[in-house]
C-alpha positions in Angstrom: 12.4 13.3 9.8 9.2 14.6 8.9 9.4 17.6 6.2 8.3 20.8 8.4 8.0 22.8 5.8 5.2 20.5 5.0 3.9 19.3 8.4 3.6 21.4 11.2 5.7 22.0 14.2 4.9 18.9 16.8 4.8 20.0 20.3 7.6 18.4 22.1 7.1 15.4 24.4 9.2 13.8 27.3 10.5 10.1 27.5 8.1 9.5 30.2 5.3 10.6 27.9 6.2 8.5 25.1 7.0 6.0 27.7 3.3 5.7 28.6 2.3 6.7 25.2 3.7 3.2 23.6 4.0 1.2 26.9 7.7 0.6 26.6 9.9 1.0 29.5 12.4 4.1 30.4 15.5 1.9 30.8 17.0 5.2 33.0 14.6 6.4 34.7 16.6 9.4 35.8 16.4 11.1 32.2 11.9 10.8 32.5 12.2 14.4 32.3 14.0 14.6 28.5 12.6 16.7 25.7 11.8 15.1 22.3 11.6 17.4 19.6 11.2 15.6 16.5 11.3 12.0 15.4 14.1 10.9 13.0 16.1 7.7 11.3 18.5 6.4 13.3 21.1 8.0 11.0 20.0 11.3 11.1 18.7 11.7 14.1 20.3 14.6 16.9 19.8 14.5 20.2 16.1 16.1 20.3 15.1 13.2 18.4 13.5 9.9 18.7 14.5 7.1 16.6 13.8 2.9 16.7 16.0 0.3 15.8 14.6 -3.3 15.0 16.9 -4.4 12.4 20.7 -6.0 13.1 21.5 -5.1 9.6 21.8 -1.3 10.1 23.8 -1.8 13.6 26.7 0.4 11.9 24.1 3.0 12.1 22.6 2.8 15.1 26.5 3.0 16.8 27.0 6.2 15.1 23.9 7.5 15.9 23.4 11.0 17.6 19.6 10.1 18.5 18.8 11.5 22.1 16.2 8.2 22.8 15.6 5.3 21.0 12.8 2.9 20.5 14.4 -0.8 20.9 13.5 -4.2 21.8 14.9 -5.9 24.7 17.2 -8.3 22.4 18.7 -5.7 20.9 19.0 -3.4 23.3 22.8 -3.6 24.2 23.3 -2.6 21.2 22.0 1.4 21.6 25.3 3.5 22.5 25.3 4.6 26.0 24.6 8.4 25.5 21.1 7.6 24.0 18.0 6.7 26.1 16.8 3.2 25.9 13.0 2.9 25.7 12.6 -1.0 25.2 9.2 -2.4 24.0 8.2 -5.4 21.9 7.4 -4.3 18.8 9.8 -1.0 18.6 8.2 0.1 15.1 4.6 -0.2 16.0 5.5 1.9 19.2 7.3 4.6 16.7 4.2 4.8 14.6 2.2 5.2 18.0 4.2 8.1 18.2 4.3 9.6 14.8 0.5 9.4 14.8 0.8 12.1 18.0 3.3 13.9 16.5 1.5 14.4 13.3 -1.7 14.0 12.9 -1.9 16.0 10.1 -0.1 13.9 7.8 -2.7 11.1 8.4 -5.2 12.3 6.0 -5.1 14.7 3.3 -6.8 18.1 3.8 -7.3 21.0 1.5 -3.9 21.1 -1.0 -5.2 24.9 -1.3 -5.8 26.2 2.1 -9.5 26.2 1.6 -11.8 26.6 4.6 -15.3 25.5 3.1 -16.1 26.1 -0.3 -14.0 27.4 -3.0 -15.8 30.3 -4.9 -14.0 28.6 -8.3 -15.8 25.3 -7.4 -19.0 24.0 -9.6 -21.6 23.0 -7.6 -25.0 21.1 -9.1 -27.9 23.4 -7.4 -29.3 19.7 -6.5 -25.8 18.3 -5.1 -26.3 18.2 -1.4 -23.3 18.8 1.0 -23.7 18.5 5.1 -21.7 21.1 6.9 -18.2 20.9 7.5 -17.4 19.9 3.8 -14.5 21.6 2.5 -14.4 21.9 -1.5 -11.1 23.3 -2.9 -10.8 25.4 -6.0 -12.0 24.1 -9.6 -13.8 20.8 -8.5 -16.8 19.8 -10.3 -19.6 18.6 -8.2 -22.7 16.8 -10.2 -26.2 17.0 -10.0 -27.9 14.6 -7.4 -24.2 14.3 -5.6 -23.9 14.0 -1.9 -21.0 14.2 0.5 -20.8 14.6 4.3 -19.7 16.4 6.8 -15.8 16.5 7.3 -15.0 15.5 3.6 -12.7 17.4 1.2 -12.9 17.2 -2.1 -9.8 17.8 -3.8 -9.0 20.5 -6.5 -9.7 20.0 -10.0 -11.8 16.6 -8.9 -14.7 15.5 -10.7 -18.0 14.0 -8.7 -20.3 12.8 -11.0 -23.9 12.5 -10.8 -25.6 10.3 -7.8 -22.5 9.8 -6.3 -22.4 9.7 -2.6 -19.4 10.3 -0.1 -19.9 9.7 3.2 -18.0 11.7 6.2 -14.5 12.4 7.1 -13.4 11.2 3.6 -10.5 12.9 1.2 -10.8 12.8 -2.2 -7.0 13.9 -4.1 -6.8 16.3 -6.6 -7.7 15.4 -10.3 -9.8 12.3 -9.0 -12.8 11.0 -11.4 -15.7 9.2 -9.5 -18.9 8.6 -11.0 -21.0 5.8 -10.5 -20.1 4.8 -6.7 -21.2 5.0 -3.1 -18.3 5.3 -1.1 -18.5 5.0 2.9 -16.8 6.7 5.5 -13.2 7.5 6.1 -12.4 6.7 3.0 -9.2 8.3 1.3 -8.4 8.6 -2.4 -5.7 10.0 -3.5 -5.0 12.5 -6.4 -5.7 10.9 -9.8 -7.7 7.9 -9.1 -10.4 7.0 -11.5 -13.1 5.3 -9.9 -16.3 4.2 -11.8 -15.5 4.1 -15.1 -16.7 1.7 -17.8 -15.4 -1.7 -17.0 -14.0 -3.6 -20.6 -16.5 -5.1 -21.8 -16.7 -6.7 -25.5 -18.1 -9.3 -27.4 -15.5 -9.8 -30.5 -16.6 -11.0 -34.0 -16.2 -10.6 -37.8 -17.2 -7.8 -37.9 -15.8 -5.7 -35.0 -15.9 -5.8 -30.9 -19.3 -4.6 -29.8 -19.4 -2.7 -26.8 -21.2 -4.3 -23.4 -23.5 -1.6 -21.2 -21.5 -1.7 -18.1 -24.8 -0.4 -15.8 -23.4 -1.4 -12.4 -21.9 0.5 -9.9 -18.5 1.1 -7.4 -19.4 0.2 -3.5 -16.4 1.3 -1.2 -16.7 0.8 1.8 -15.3 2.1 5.3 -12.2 2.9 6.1 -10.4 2.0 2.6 -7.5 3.2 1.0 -6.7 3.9 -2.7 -3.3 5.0 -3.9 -2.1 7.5 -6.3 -3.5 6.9 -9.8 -4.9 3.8 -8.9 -8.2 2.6 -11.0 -11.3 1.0 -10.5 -14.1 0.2 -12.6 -17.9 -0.2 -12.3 -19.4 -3.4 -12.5 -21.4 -4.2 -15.8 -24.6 -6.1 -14.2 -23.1 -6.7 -10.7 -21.4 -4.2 -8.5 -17.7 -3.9 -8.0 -16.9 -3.8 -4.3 -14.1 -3.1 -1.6 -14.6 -4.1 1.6 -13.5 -1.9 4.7 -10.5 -1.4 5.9 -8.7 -2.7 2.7 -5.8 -0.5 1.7 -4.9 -0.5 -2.0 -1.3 1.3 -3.3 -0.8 3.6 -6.1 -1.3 2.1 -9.9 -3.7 -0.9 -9.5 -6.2 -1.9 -11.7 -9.7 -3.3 -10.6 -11.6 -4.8 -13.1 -15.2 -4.9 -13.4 -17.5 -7.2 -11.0 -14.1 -7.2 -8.8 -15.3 -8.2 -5.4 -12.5 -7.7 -2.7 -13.2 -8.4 1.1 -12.3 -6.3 4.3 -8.9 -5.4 5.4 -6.9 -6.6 1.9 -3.8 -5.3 1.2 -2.5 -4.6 -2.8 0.4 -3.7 -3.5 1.2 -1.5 -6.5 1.0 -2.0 -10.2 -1.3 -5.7 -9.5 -3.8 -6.0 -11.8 -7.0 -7.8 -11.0 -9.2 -8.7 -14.0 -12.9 -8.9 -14.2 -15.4 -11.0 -11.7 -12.4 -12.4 -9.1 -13.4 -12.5 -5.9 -10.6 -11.9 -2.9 -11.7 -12.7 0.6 -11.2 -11.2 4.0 -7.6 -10.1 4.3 -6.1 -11.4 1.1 -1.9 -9.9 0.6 -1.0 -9.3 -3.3 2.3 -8.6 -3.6 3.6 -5.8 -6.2 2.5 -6.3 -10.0 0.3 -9.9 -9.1 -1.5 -10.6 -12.0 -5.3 -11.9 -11.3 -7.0 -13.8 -14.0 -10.5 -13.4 -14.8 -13.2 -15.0 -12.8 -10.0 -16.3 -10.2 -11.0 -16.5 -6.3 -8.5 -16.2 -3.6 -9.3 -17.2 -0.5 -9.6 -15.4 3.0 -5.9 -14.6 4.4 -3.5 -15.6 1.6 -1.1 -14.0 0.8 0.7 -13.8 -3.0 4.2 -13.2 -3.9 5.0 -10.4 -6.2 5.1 -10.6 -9.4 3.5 -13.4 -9.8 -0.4 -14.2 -11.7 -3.1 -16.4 -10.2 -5.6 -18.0 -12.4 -8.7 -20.3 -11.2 -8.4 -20.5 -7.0 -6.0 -20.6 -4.3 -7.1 -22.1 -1.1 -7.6 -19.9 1.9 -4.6 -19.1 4.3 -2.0 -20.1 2.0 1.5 -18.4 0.5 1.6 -19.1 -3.1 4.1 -17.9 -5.6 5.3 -17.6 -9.2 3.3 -17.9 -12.7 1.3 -19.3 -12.6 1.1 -18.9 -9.2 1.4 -22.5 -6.7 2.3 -23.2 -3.0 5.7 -21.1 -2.2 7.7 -23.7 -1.3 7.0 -25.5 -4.4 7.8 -22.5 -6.1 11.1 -22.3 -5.0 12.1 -26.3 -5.0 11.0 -26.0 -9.0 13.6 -22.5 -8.8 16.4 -24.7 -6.9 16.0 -27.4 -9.2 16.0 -24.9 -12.3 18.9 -23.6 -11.5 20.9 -27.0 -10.1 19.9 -28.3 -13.7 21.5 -25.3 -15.0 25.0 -25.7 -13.6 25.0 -29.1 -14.5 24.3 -29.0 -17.8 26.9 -25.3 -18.1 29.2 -27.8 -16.2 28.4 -30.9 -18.8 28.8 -28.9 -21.6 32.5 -27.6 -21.2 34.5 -28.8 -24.0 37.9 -31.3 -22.6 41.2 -30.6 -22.8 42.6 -32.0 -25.9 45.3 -34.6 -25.3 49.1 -33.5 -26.1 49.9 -36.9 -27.7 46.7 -38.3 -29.1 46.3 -42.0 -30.0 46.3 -42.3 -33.7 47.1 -45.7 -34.1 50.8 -46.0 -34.6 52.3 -47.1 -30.9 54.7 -49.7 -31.2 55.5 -49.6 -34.9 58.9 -49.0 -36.5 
């Protein structure tokens, strides 16, 4: 259930809105007329609520449910008690997000953690920093000279925009953010404490010390992405480091310098991706993945978590482990690990000893 302390009040819906809404079908058509309050997991809902069930595994649940409607596929359908409302559609989560989304829309994308309509009389502002109408800048955030940001952005408080940097509209930039160095597009949201733009690591190593490589490139992020919580993302040293739109990344990654990653990527949290890999369109890290240096991924795999990719994997593939290789090969080596195992714990049991050993004395008087 949504926090309302946090979110506001939804205005209540029927079933045969959120019938039409999601496209799923009122199994009772008598109870079109129902009030839905709030929306709720299956084991806390009441009977204002709306839940979904897609999952056989919490069935216990979902028979002691007090849920007044329920979101449910047609193969699972007999299993919703009889006092709650059947809606049955394909894909009952999708539909439940569908209606989420209505419910609150306000919890899509971050606005103003203060309360602050425009600009925050605590805010630094460059005199040359230009902002289009409609941006909202809460209090403390430090806005360099030369900046831009469009209309329907919030910058967060406490954030830092460094100099040149341009945000496009409708974006949300988290409290205690960093960003210098980038162009980021449109409907982009970072959260609070992302650092985005700094020096990549760059060093050349000898006798004498590690000197220090200009990194002069720059951050491009493009339309529509997502960065998590403390996630990081450094500048490029003579190339740019880019992510393509509609990637969303999760809190505590690291993107190395030169990174290139292409549209609509997901990364899980805590991977890593070291400097100049390339990812291509719609490429799936799983939580802590490990990229090597100058590795390329191609367009649609997918990698396991916890696992580290070095040199390339071939597009539209599931790879696995470290370092990483196709997934079922993966898991035959881990069957055949662990068969080896037994039989060599089974091998090395010590035998019984005998209760009348042969010591060479049968038959003698």
């Amino acid at each position: 259930m949504a926090h309302l302390t946090f979110f506001k009040q939804p205005a209540w819906s029927t079933l045969a809105d959120i019938a039409a809404l999601t496209g799923a079908e009122l199994v009772d058509a008598s109870r079109a007329g129902q009030r839905i309050n709030r929306l709720a997991a299956v084991d806390r809902a009441g009977p204002s609520d709306l839940t979904f069930f897609d999952n056989k595994k919490y069935a216990a649940q979902l028979a002691g449910t007090h849920a007044g409607a329920c979101l449910v596929s047609e193969r699972l359908a007999a299993s919703v008690p009889p006092h709650v409302a059947v809606l049955r559609v394909a894909d009952p989560y999708r539909a439940f997000v569908r209606v989420a989304r209505e419910f609150h829309p306000d919890a899509l994308r971050p606005g103003s953690s203060c309360g602050t309509e425009g600009i925050a009389s605590s805010a630094a502002i460059h005199e040359t920093a230009r902002l289009e109408d409609g941006v909202t800048v809460d209090p403390l955030a430090v806005i360099g000279p030369e900046a831009e940001i469009g209309s329907g952005s919030v910058i967060g408080a406490g954030a830092v925009i460094g100099a040149g940097v341009k945000i496009g509209r409708d974006c949300s930039i988290g409290a205690g953010c960093t960003i210098v160095c980038a162009l980021i597009g449109n409907d982009v949201i970072i959260h609070p404490g992302c650092r985005i733009g700094q020096d990549g690591y760059g060093f050349v190593s000898g006798r004498d010390g590690h000197l220090k490589v200009p990194q002069t490139g720059r951050v491009l992020i493009q339309n529509a992405v997502e960065l998590g919580a403390g996630t990081t993302v450094d500048r490029g040293a003579l190339r740019d480091t880019v992510i393509g739109e509609g990637t969303k990344i999760d809190n505590l990654v690291q993107v190395g310098h030169n990174v290139v990653i292409g549209r609509h990527c997901i990364i899980v949290s805590q991977s890593g991706i070291a400097g100049s890999s390339v990812l291509g369109d719609g490429v799936v890290l799983g939580a802590r993945v490990g990229v090597s240096d100058h590795a390329v991924i191609g367009d649609g795999a997918q990698i396991a978590a916890r696992s580290s990719v070095v040199g390339e994997v071939p597009a539209g593939v599931r790879w696995g482990g470290s370092p990483a290789k196709p997934i079922k090969q993966f898991f035959r080596e881990i069957f055949e690990l662990e068969r080896l195992g037994r039989e060599g714990a089974s091998h090395g049991r010590a035998k019984p000893a005998s209760s009348a050993p042969d010591n060479g004395t049968e038959g003698q008087g």
